[in-house]
N, C-alpha and C positions, 0 to 999 in steps of 0.2 A: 128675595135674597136669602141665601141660606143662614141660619146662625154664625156658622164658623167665618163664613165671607164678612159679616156685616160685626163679627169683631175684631179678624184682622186689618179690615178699612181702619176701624176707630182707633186701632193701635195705630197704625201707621198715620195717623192723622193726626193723633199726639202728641207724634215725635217729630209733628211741621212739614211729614212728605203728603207732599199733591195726590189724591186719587180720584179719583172720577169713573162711571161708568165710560166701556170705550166699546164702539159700537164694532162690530165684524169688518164692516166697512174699512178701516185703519187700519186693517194689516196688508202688509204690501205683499207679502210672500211669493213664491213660485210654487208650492204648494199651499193643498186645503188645509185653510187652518182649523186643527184639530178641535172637537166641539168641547174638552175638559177646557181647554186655552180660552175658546172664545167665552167660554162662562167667567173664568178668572177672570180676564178682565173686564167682564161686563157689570161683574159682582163686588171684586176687591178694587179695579182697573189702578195698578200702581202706575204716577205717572214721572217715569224718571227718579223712582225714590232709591237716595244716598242712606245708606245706614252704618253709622260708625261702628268698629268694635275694634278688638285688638288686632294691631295689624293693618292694613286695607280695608275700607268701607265694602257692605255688600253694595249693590248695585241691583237695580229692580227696573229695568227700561218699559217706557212706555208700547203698546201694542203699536202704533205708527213706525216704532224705531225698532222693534223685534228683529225683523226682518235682516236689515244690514249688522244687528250686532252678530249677523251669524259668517261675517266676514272675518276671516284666519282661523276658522276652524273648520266651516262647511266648503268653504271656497277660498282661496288667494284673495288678500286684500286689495291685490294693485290689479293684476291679471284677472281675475275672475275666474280662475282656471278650478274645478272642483278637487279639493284634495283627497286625497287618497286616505283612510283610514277610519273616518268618520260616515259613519251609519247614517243611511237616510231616514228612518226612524229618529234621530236624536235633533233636537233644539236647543239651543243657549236658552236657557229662559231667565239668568241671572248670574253674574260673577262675583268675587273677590280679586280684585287686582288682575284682571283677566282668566285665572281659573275659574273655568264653566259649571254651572250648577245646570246639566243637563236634563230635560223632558226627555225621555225614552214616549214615545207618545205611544206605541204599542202595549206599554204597560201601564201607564200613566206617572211611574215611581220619576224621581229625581236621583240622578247619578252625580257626581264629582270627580274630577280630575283636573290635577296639575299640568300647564299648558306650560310647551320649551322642553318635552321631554321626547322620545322617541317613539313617536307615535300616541291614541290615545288608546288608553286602557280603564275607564272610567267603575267607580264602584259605586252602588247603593250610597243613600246615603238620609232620599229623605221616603215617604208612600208614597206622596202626590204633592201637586204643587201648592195647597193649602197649609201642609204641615210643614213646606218651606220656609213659606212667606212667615208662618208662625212666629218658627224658629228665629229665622234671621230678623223680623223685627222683635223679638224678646233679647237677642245681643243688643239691640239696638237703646232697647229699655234698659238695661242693667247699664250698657255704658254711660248714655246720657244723664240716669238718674244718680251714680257713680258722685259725679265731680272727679275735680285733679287728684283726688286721690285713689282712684284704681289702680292704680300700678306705683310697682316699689320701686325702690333705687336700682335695680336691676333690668327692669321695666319690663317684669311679669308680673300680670296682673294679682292686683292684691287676695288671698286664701277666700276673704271675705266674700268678694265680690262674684269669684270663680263660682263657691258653693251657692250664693243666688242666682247665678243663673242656671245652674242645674238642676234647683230645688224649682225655678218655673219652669224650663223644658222639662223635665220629669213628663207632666202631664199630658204636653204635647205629642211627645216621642214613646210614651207608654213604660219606660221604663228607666230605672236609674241609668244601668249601665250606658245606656244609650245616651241620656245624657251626660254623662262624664265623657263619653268618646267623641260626641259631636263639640265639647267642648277642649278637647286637647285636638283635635283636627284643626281648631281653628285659634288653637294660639293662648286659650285660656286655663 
């Protein structure tokens, strides 16, 4: 297991989400699952992990359940019918309230877009899907370790809490800017 793998397991382990290696086997797909995927979860294997932050929790599904969360974006939920706009290079590999935190697996990067809109048009957003998982569980740390008071009477989260979590994706993300903008994309 690589370093980077076997410390976002520990993070996400500390935060009470399930992860286990998940064998190739568990993925149900209609497609071959991409070999960066099957390392992910063979390495970090999120299994169904909930991460609070401001806003909607991210969402981390298990490699068994991949597959159908790619229902209302790859395909019609009810129909099965393939929709039209979305790239067969792209995978859900995590949401926020249903907006997809997309694998471009041609590139390996993680894209973003807001789902109800006219079509997708998704942007950058993380490298790969390690620097995801980083990220999204260091929201996950700052809110948990927080308490009730992260957020003001306004119920934007407190100046304090904002500036830690940028001061720890910093490192993640290589750079400030980047994290202050992955942190106003997402509510903080």
């Amino acid at each position: 297991m690589s370093p980077a793998s076997a410390s976002i397991r520990q993070r996400l382990l500390a935060l009470g989400e399930p992860c286990a290696a998940q064998p190739a086997a568990d993925w149900q797909g209609d497609i071959a699952l991409p070999a960066e995927l099957e390392r992910f979860y063979r390495e970090v294997g999120p299994l169904d992990c909930t991460l609070e932050s401001a806003g909607n929790p991210f969402f981390l599904p298990s490699l068994a359940r991949l597959w159908q969360r790619q229902a209302g974006y790859r395909w019609h939920g009810i129909s099965g019918e393939r929709l039209s706009g979305w790239q067969d290079d792209w995978l859900v590999v995590a949401d926020q309230g249903a907006d997809p935190f997309i694998l471009e697996t041609g590139s390996g990067r993680i894209l973003f877009d807001l789902h109800g809109g006219r079509g997708w048009d998704p942007a950058p957003c993380f490298d790969d899907l390690w620097q995801m998982a980083a990220s999204l569980a260091c929201f996950g740390e700052v809110w948990s370790g927080a308490g009730e008071d992260i957020l003001l009477d306004d119920c934007s989260v407190a100046p304090r809490y904002r500036q830690q979590l940028v001061g720890e994706l910093q490192p993640i993300l290589g750079s400030r800017q980047r994290a202050e903008d992955l942190a106003d994309e997402f509510g903080w």
